[in-house]
C-alpha positions, 0 to 999 in steps of 0.5 A: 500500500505504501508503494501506490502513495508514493507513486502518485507523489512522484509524478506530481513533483514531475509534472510541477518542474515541467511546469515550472520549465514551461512558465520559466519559457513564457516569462523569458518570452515575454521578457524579449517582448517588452524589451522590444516594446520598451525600445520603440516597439516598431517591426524591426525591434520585435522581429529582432527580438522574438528571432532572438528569443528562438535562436537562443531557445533552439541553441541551448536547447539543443545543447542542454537535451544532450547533456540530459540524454548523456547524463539524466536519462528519463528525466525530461522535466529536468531537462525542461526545467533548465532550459527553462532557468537558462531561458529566463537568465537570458530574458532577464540580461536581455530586458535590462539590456533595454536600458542601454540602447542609445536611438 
């Protein structure tokens, strides 16, 4: 019986990092966004940093899925939750950026 608890525990604190490495995308998402809308908003600004959002998205992404495949096998949410930190890092460095652009 003690077995079926556990289970269930176990599975929820996945699905809570997978979660939480979703939410950590979104706000890095919309970090570029309103740096983008912070320095003028026009089309050029948003395309930039939305591209940039994806590049950076796909690149670390791509990197940190084969250290997960090498080194936590099975463990996706992980792996998902530190694309998710390394995302919201770059969002953050890049909204603050903002405050250094000169136009």
């Amino acid at each position: 019986m003690a077995t079926s608890i556990a289970i269930p525990v176990a599975r929820k604190n996945k699905a809570d990092l997978t979660w939480l490495g979703v939410a950590l995308i979104v706000f890095a998402f919309f970090c570029h966004f309103f740096a983008a809308r912070a320095i003028g908003g026009s089309y050029v600004a948003f395309r930039d940093h939305i591209a940039g959002f994806f590049m950076i998205l796909v690149v670390t992404g791509v990197i940190i899925a084969g250290l997960g495949w090498r080194f936590w096998k099975g463990r996706g949410d992980i792996t998902l939750l530190i694309i998710g930190v390394v995302q919201a890092v770059f969002g953050i460095v890049i909204y603050m950026q903002r405050f250094h652009v000169h136009g």
